[in-house]
KEMARFI-393457 format. One record per residue (C-alpha): chain; x, y negated, z; residue number from 0. Coordinates in Angstrom, 3 decimals. Layout:
residues N
pt cadena A c1 X c2 Y c3 Z num NUM
...
//
This chain:
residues 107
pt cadena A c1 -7.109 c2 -10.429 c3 11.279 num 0
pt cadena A c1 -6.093 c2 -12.351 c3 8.502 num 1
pt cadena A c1 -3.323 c2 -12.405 c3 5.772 num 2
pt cadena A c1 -1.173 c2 -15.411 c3 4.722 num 3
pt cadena A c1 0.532 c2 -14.918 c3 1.163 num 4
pt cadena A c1 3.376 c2 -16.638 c3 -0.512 num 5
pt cadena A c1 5.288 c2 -15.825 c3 -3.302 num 6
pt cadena A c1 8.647 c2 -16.374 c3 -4.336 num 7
pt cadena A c1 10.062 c2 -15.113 c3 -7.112 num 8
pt cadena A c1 9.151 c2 -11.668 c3 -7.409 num 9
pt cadena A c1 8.291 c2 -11.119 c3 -4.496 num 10
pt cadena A c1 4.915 c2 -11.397 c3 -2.716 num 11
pt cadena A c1 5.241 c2 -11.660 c3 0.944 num 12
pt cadena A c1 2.369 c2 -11.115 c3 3.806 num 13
pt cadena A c1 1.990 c2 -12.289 c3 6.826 num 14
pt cadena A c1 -0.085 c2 -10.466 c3 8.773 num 15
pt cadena A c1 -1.763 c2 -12.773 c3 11.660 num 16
pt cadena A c1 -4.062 c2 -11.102 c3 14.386 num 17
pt cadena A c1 -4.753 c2 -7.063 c3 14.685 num 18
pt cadena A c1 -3.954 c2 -4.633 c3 12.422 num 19
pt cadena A c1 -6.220 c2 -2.413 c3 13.813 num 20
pt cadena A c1 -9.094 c2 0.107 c3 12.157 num 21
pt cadena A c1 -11.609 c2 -3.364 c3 12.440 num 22
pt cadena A c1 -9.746 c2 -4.816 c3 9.365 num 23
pt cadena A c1 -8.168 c2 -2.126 c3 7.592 num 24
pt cadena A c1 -10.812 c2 -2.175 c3 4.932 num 25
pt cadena A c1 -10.385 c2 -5.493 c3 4.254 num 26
pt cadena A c1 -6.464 c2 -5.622 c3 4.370 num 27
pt cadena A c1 -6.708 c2 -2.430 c3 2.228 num 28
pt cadena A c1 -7.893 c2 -4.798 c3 -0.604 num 29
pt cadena A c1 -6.047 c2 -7.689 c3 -0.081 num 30
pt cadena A c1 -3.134 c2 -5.141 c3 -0.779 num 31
pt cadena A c1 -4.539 c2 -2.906 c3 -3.612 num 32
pt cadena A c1 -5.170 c2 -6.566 c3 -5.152 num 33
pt cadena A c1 -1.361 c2 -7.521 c3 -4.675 num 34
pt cadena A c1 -0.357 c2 -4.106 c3 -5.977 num 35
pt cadena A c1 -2.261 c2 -4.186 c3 -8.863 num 36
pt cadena A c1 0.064 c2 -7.334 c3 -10.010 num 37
pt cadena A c1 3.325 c2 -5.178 c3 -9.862 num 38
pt cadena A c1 5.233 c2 -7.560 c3 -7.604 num 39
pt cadena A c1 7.521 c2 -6.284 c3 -4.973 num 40
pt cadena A c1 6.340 c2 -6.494 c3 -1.354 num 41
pt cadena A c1 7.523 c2 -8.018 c3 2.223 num 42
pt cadena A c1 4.751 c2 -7.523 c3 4.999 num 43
pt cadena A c1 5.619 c2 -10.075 c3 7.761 num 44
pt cadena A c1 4.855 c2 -9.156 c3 11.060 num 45
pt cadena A c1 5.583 c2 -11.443 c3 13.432 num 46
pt cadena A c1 2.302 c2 -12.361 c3 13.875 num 47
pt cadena A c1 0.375 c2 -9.148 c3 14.616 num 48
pt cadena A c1 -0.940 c2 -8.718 c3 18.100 num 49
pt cadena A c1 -1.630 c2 -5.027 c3 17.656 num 50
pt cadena A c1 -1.516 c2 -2.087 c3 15.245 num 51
pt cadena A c1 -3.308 c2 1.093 c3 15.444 num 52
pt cadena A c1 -3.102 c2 4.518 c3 13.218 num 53
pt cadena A c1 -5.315 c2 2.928 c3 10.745 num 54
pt cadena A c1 -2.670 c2 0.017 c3 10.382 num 55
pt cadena A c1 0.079 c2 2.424 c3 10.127 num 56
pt cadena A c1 -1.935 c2 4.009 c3 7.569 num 57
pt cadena A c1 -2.500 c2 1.201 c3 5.548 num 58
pt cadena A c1 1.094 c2 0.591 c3 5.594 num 59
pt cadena A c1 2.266 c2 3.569 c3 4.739 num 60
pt cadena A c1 -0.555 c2 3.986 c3 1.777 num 61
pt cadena A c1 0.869 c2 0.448 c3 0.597 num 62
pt cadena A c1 4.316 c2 1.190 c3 0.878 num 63
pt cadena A c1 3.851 c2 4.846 c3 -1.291 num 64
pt cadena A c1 1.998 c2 2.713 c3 -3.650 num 65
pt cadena A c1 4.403 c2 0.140 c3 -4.599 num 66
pt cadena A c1 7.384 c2 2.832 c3 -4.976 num 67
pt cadena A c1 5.607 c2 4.789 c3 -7.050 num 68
pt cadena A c1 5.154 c2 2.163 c3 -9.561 num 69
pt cadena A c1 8.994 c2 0.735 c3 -8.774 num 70
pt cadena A c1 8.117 c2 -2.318 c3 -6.793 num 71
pt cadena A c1 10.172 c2 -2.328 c3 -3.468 num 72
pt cadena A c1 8.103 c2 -2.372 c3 -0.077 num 73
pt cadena A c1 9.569 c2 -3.782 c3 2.998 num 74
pt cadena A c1 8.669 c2 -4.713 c3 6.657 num 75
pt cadena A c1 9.811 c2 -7.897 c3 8.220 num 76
pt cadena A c1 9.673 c2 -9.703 c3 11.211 num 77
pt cadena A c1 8.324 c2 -6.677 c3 13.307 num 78
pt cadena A c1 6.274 c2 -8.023 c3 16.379 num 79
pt cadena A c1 6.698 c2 -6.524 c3 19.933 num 80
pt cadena A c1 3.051 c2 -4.570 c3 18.953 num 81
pt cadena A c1 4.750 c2 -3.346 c3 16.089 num 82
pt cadena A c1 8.099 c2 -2.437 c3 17.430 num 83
pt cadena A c1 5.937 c2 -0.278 c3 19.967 num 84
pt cadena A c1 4.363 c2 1.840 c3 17.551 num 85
pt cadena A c1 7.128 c2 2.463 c3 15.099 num 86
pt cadena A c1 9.236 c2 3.861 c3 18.475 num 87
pt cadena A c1 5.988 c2 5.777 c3 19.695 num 88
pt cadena A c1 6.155 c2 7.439 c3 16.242 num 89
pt cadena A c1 9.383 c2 7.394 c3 14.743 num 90
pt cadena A c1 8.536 c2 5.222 c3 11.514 num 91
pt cadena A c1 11.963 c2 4.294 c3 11.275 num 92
pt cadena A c1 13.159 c2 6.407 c3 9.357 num 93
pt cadena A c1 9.849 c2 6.344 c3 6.820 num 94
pt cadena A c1 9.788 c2 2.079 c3 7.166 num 95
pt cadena A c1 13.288 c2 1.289 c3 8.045 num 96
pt cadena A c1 14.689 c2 0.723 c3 11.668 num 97
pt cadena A c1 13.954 c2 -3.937 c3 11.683 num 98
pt cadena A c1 17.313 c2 -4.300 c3 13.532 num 99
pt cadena A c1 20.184 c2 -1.543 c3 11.683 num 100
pt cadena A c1 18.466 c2 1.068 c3 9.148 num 101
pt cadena A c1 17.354 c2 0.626 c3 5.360 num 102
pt cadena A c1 14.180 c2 2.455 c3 4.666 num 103
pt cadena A c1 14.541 c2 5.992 c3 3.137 num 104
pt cadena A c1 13.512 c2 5.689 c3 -0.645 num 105
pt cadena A c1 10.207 c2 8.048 c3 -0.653 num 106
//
């Protein structure tokens, strides 16, 4: 897996290329406690990720708690067909945001 970042603005935006699976979540954990840590709001793009397991999910849900509690926005773009499958499998639309009709719930 890898991560692409860009800023604009801001805004920091990821693009997350490859698996976000439990075999990079350590490393993509501090890619995004580094981004974090520089108080910037947040768009993860995923377009680009293959596949996403519970440790993904967890990252992403760690990250997004993370930046709202210390009033950055957190947002999820892009969503791939491997992420679109596990947001329906467990109804993270409502926590993340449905990526066709529904804002996120503030947290």
């Amino acid at each position: 897996m890898e991560i692409e970042r860009t800023d604009d603005g801001d805004v920091t935006e990821l693009q997350v290329v490859g698996e976000l699976t439990i075999f990079g979540a350590a490393d993509a954990y501090g890619f995004l406690t580094r981004v974090l840590s520089e108080r910037r709001d947040l768009r993860v793009n995923l377009a680009r990720a293959t596949e996403v397991d519970s440790s993904g999910v967890q990252l992403l849900l760690a990250a997004k708690r993370a930046a709202e509690t210390h009033g950055h926005s957190f947002e999820l773009v892009a969503h791939s067909a491997a992420m679109l499958e596990v947001m329906e499998l467990l109804q993270l639309s409502q926590m993340f945001g449905d990526p066709v009709v529904m804002p996120a719930l503030a947290a």
